[in-house]
N, C-alpha and C positions, 0 to 999 in steps of 0.2 A: 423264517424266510427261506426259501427252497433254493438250493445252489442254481447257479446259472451252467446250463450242461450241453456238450455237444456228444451226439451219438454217432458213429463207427460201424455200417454195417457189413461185415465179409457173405455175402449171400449165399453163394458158393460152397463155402464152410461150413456156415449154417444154416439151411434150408429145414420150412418151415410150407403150411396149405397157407393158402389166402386166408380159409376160415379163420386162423388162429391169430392172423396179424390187430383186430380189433385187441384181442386178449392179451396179445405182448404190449398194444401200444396202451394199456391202461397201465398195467406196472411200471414201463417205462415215464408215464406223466406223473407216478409218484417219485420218483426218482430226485426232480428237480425242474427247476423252469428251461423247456429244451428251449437252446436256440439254434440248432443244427443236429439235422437229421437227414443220414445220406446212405443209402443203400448201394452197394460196390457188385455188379456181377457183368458177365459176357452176355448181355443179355438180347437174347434170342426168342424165335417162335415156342421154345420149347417151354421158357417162363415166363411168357410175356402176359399172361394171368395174375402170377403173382407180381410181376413187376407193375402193372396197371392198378393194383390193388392199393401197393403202396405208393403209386404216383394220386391218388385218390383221395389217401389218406392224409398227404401233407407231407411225405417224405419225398426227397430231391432222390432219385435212381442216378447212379454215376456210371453210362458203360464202358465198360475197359475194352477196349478192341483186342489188346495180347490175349493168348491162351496159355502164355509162358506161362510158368506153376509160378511165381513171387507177384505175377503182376498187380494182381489186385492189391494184395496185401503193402507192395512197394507206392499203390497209387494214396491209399487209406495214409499210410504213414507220413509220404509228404501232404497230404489234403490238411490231417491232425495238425500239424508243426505250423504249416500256415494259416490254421483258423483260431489257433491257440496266440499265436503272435500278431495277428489282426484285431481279437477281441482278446483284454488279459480279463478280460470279468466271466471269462469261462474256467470254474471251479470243480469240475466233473465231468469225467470223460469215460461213455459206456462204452466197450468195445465188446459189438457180438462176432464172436468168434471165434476159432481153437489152435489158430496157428500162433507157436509159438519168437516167431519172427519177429511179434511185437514187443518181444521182453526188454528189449533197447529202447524200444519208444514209451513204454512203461513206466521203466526205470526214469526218464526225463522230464516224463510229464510229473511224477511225485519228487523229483529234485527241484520243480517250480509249486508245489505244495498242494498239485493237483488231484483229487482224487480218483483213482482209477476201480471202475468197476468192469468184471469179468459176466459175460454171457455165451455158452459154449454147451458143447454136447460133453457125454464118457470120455471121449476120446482124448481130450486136451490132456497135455503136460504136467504133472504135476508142480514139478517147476514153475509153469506159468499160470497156474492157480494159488499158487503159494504168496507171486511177487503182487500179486493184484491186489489190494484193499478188501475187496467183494467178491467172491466168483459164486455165480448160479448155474443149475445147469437147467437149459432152456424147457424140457419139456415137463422137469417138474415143477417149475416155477408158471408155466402154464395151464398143468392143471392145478397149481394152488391159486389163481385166479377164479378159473373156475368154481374151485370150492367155495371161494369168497361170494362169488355174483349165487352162489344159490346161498348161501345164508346171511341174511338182512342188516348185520353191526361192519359189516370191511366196505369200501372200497376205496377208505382215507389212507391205505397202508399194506406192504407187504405181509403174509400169511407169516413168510418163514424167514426165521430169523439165519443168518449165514454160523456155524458155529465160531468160528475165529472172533465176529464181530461180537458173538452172547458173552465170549471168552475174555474179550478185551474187559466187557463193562464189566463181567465177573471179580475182575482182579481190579478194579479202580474203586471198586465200592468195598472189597476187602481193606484196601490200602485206607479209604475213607474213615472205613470204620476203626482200622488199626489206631490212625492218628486221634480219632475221638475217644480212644480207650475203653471204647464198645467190641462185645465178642460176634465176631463175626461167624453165626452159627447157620448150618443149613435154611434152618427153618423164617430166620430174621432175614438172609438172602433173597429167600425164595419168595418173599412180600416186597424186596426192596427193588430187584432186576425187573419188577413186573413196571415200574416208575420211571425206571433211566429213561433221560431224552435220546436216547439213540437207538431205543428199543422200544419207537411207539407201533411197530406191529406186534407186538408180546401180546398174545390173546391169550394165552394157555403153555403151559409148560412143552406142551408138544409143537408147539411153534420152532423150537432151536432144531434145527437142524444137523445130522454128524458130516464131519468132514467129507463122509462119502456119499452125502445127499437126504441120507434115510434120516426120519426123525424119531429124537431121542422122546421113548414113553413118559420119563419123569423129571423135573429136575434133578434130581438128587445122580440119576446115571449120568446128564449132563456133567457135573459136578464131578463124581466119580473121574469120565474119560479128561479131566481138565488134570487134577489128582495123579492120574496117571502118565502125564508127559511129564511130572516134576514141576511143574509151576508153585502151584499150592500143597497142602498135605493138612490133614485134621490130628489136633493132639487129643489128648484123653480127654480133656473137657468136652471132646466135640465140636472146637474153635478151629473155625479155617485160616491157617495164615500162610504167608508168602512163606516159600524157600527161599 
Protein backbone atom coordinates (compact mmCIF):
# COMPACT_ATOMS: atom_id res chain seq x y z
CA UNK A 1 0.00 0.00 0.00
CA UNK A 2 1.62 3.30 -1.14
CA UNK A 3 2.05 6.02 1.56
CA UNK A 4 -0.42 8.80 1.45
CA UNK A 5 1.72 11.92 0.22
CA UNK A 6 1.67 15.62 -0.02
CA UNK A 7 4.09 17.44 -2.43
CA UNK A 8 5.96 21.03 -1.84
CA UNK A 9 6.80 22.76 -4.93
CA UNK A 10 9.58 25.91 -4.64
CA UNK A 11 9.27 26.67 -8.52
CA UNK A 12 11.54 29.30 -8.34
CA UNK A 13 14.15 27.19 -6.80
CA UNK A 14 13.68 24.69 -9.00
CA UNK A 15 12.84 25.42 -12.45
CA UNK A 16 12.34 22.80 -14.81
CA UNK A 17 10.83 23.18 -19.30
CA UNK A 18 7.14 22.18 -19.42
CA UNK A 19 8.51 19.15 -21.42
CA UNK A 20 9.95 17.42 -18.50
CA UNK A 21 6.98 17.99 -16.09
CA UNK A 22 5.16 14.59 -17.60
CA UNK A 23 8.65 12.90 -16.69
CA UNK A 24 8.97 14.29 -12.98
CA UNK A 25 5.16 13.62 -12.44
CA UNK A 26 5.57 9.84 -13.34
CA UNK A 27 8.47 9.32 -10.53
CA UNK A 28 6.57 11.46 -8.48
CA UNK A 29 3.25 8.81 -8.72
CA UNK A 30 5.56 6.20 -7.63
CA UNK A 31 6.34 7.79 -4.71
CA UNK A 32 3.05 7.25 -3.05
CA UNK A 33 -0.82 7.86 -3.33
CA UNK A 34 -0.57 12.02 -3.80
CA UNK A 35 -3.00 13.79 -2.12
CA UNK A 36 -1.52 17.28 -2.53
CA UNK A 37 0.27 18.83 -5.10
CA UNK A 38 0.94 22.49 -5.07
CA UNK A 39 3.45 24.46 -7.02
CA UNK A 40 4.67 27.91 -5.04
CA UNK A 41 6.19 30.66 -7.70
CA UNK A 42 5.51 34.72 -8.57
CA UNK A 43 4.02 33.63 -11.19
CA UNK A 44 4.09 35.85 -14.20
CA UNK A 45 3.96 36.25 -18.14
CA UNK A 46 7.42 35.04 -18.05
CA UNK A 47 6.20 31.37 -16.67
CA UNK A 48 3.10 31.32 -17.42
CA UNK A 49 3.80 28.10 -19.80
CA UNK A 50 5.02 26.29 -17.45
CA UNK A 51 2.68 27.24 -14.80
CA UNK A 52 -0.38 26.24 -17.34
CA UNK A 53 1.31 23.06 -17.76
CA UNK A 54 1.23 22.16 -14.39
CA UNK A 55 -2.43 23.76 -13.83
CA UNK A 56 -3.24 20.93 -16.71
CA UNK A 57 -1.70 18.38 -15.18
CA UNK A 58 -3.66 18.30 -11.86
CA UNK A 59 -1.35 20.33 -9.78
CA UNK A 60 -2.90 23.43 -7.74
CA UNK A 61 -0.13 26.54 -8.78
CA UNK A 62 0.07 28.87 -5.40
CA UNK A 63 0.94 32.62 -6.40
CA UNK A 64 2.96 34.36 -3.92
CA UNK A 65 2.48 37.99 -4.65
CA UNK A 66 5.94 38.99 -2.39
CA UNK A 67 9.22 38.96 -4.28
CA UNK A 68 10.76 39.15 -0.62
CA UNK A 69 13.69 36.28 -0.93
CA UNK A 70 11.72 33.85 2.11
CA UNK A 71 8.44 34.37 0.68
CA UNK A 72 7.61 31.45 -0.98
CA UNK A 73 9.47 29.35 0.98
CA UNK A 74 7.61 31.04 4.30
CA UNK A 75 4.25 30.48 2.39
CA UNK A 76 5.17 26.29 1.60
CA UNK A 77 6.02 25.98 5.28
CA UNK A 78 2.92 27.32 6.82
CA UNK A 79 0.64 25.55 3.72
CA UNK A 80 2.88 21.91 4.95
CA UNK A 81 1.91 22.51 8.80
CA UNK A 82 -1.55 23.01 7.98
CA UNK A 83 -2.30 20.23 5.51
CA UNK A 84 -0.29 17.99 7.58
CA UNK A 85 -2.70 18.86 10.75
CA UNK A 86 -5.90 18.76 8.59
CA UNK A 87 -5.17 15.34 7.13
CA UNK A 88 -2.71 13.10 9.81
CA UNK A 89 -3.13 10.17 7.08
CA UNK A 90 -0.34 12.09 5.08
CA UNK A 91 2.81 9.83 5.60
CA UNK A 92 5.27 11.53 3.08
CA UNK A 93 6.15 14.68 2.23
CA UNK A 94 8.22 15.65 -1.25
CA UNK A 95 9.73 18.73 -1.03
CA UNK A 96 11.26 20.08 -4.56
CA UNK A 97 13.60 22.39 -3.56
CA UNK A 98 17.08 23.61 -2.29
CA UNK A 99 16.56 26.15 0.08
CA UNK A 100 17.74 25.13 3.25
CA UNK A 101 15.11 27.19 5.29
CA UNK A 102 13.10 24.10 5.53
CA UNK A 103 15.45 22.20 7.83
CA UNK A 104 13.05 23.28 10.84
CA UNK A 105 10.13 22.07 9.10
CA UNK A 106 11.98 18.92 8.21
CA UNK A 107 13.05 18.19 11.27
CA UNK A 108 9.03 18.24 12.53
CA UNK A 109 7.68 16.67 10.08
CA UNK A 110 10.05 13.26 11.08
CA UNK A 111 9.27 14.09 14.84
CA UNK A 112 5.58 13.29 13.72
CA UNK A 113 7.10 10.00 11.98
CA UNK A 114 6.78 11.59 8.62
CA UNK A 115 8.84 10.77 5.81
CA UNK A 116 10.65 13.45 4.18
CA UNK A 117 11.78 13.29 0.65
CA UNK A 118 14.36 15.77 -0.94
CA UNK A 119 14.26 16.98 -4.65
CA UNK A 120 16.67 19.75 -5.58
CA UNK A 121 19.45 20.71 -7.86
CA UNK A 122 23.88 20.77 -7.11
CA UNK A 123 23.43 23.62 -5.33
CA UNK A 124 21.55 22.52 -2.17
CA UNK A 125 23.18 22.15 1.37
CA UNK A 126 24.75 19.41 2.24
CA UNK A 127 23.21 19.78 5.56
CA UNK A 128 19.84 19.65 4.07
CA UNK A 129 20.43 16.59 2.12
CA UNK A 130 21.83 14.76 4.86
CA UNK A 131 18.52 15.61 7.32
CA UNK A 132 16.08 14.42 4.66
CA UNK A 133 15.24 10.65 4.54
CA UNK A 134 15.71 10.75 0.50
CA UNK A 135 17.35 13.59 -1.44
CA UNK A 136 17.47 13.27 -5.42
CA UNK A 137 18.90 15.51 -7.63
CA UNK A 138 16.22 16.66 -10.12
CA UNK A 139 17.77 16.41 -13.36
CA UNK A 140 19.28 13.05 -12.83
CA UNK A 141 16.42 11.53 -11.75
CA UNK A 142 14.98 12.78 -14.99
CA UNK A 143 16.93 11.53 -17.12
CA UNK A 144 16.73 8.07 -15.33
CA UNK A 145 12.99 8.25 -16.18
CA UNK A 146 13.76 8.55 -19.38
CA UNK A 147 16.10 5.72 -19.46
CA UNK A 148 13.36 3.69 -17.95
CA UNK A 149 10.44 4.74 -20.81
CA UNK A 150 13.02 3.64 -23.44
CA UNK A 151 13.56 0.16 -21.90
CA UNK A 152 10.46 -2.05 -21.59
CA UNK A 153 10.68 -3.85 -17.62
CA UNK A 154 10.34 0.10 -15.36
CA UNK A 155 7.92 2.11 -14.97
CA UNK A 156 6.58 0.30 -11.58
CA UNK A 157 9.67 1.95 -9.85
CA UNK A 158 12.52 4.16 -9.46
CA UNK A 159 15.87 3.54 -11.71
CA UNK A 160 18.14 4.67 -8.90
CA UNK A 161 18.53 3.74 -5.77
CA UNK A 162 19.59 6.88 -3.21
CA UNK A 163 22.93 5.50 -1.48
CA UNK A 164 22.13 6.34 2.20
CA UNK A 165 18.82 4.32 1.60
CA UNK A 166 20.91 0.98 -0.44
CA UNK A 167 23.24 1.69 2.84
CA UNK A 168 20.44 1.44 5.31
CA UNK A 169 19.07 -2.11 3.85
CA UNK A 170 23.00 -3.02 3.57
CA UNK A 171 23.45 -3.04 7.37
CA UNK A 172 19.90 -4.50 8.26
CA UNK A 173 20.45 -7.58 6.22
CA UNK A 174 24.04 -7.85 7.85
CA UNK A 175 22.56 -7.45 11.30
CA UNK A 176 19.94 -10.15 9.84
CA UNK A 177 22.25 -12.42 8.99
CA UNK A 178 24.57 -11.81 11.95
CA UNK A 179 21.59 -12.96 14.30
CA UNK A 180 20.98 -16.17 12.14
CA UNK A 181 24.69 -17.15 12.49
CA UNK A 182 25.01 -16.88 8.75
CA UNK A 183 28.23 -15.08 7.15
CA UNK A 184 27.33 -12.27 5.77
CA UNK A 185 29.69 -12.47 2.54
CA UNK A 186 29.77 -10.02 -0.53
CA UNK A 187 28.63 -12.44 -2.78
CA UNK A 188 25.50 -13.89 -0.36
CA UNK A 189 24.67 -9.82 -0.05
CA UNK A 190 24.79 -9.10 -3.44
CA UNK A 191 21.63 -11.84 -4.14
CA UNK A 192 20.05 -10.83 -1.05
CA UNK A 193 19.76 -6.52 -1.39
CA UNK A 194 18.52 -7.34 -4.84
CA UNK A 195 15.05 -8.74 -2.63
CA UNK A 196 14.67 -6.16 0.16
CA UNK A 197 11.15 -4.48 0.12
CA UNK A 198 12.61 -1.04 0.06
CA UNK A 199 14.66 -1.69 -2.83
CA UNK A 200 11.96 -2.71 -5.47
CA UNK A 201 13.75 -0.43 -8.02
CA UNK A 202 17.24 -2.57 -7.65
CA UNK A 203 17.53 -3.55 -11.39
CA UNK A 204 21.18 -4.04 -11.53
CA UNK A 205 24.07 -3.22 -9.17
CA UNK A 206 24.30 0.11 -11.06
CA UNK A 207 21.10 1.23 -9.80
CA UNK A 208 22.80 2.55 -6.19
CA UNK A 209 23.72 5.59 -6.65
CA UNK A 210 27.04 7.71 -4.74
CA UNK A 211 26.31 10.31 -2.40
CA UNK A 212 27.31 12.72 -5.06
CA UNK A 213 24.70 11.46 -7.47
CA UNK A 214 27.17 9.35 -9.82
CA UNK A 215 26.52 5.76 -10.02
CA UNK A 216 28.39 3.16 -8.39
CA UNK A 217 29.83 0.35 -11.48
CA UNK A 218 29.64 -2.52 -8.99
CA UNK A 219 28.31 -3.71 -5.81
CA UNK A 220 31.24 -4.57 -4.31
CA UNK A 221 32.53 -0.47 -4.68
CA UNK A 222 29.21 0.20 -3.30
CA UNK A 223 30.15 -1.90 -0.33
CA UNK A 224 33.79 -0.85 -0.33
CA UNK A 225 32.57 3.26 0.04
CA UNK A 226 29.95 1.84 2.97
CA UNK A 227 33.45 0.10 4.51
CA UNK A 228 35.00 3.10 4.35
CA UNK A 229 32.96 5.52 6.55
CA UNK A 230 33.44 2.73 9.56
CA UNK A 231 30.11 1.37 9.53
CA UNK A 232 31.10 -2.20 8.57
CA UNK A 233 34.57 -3.64 7.81
CA UNK A 234 35.30 -7.50 6.21
CA UNK A 235 37.69 -9.86 8.45
CA UNK A 236 39.75 -12.53 6.76
CA UNK A 237 37.13 -14.83 6.05
CA UNK A 238 35.68 -12.25 3.81
CA UNK A 239 32.65 -11.89 6.43
CA UNK A 240 31.05 -8.41 6.71
CA UNK A 241 30.18 -7.40 10.02
CA UNK A 242 29.15 -4.34 12.01
CA UNK A 243 31.78 -2.12 13.84
Amino acid sequence: MKAKTAIYWDVQNVLISPENIPLLNLFLNQQGDILIYKAYDYWNPKNELLGQTLYQKGVKTIHVPSREKNAVDDQIIQDCKYDIILDRSIRSVILITGDKDFLSLVKELQQLGIKVILISRTNVKKSFQKAVDIAYNIDKLIDSVKLDQATPETLDSPAMIPYEEAKKCLIELIKKMQKQGKKATLAVLGCLIKKHPRLSGYKKVSSIAKPDGKIFAKFGKFVEAVIQEGIIQKNCNGELILV
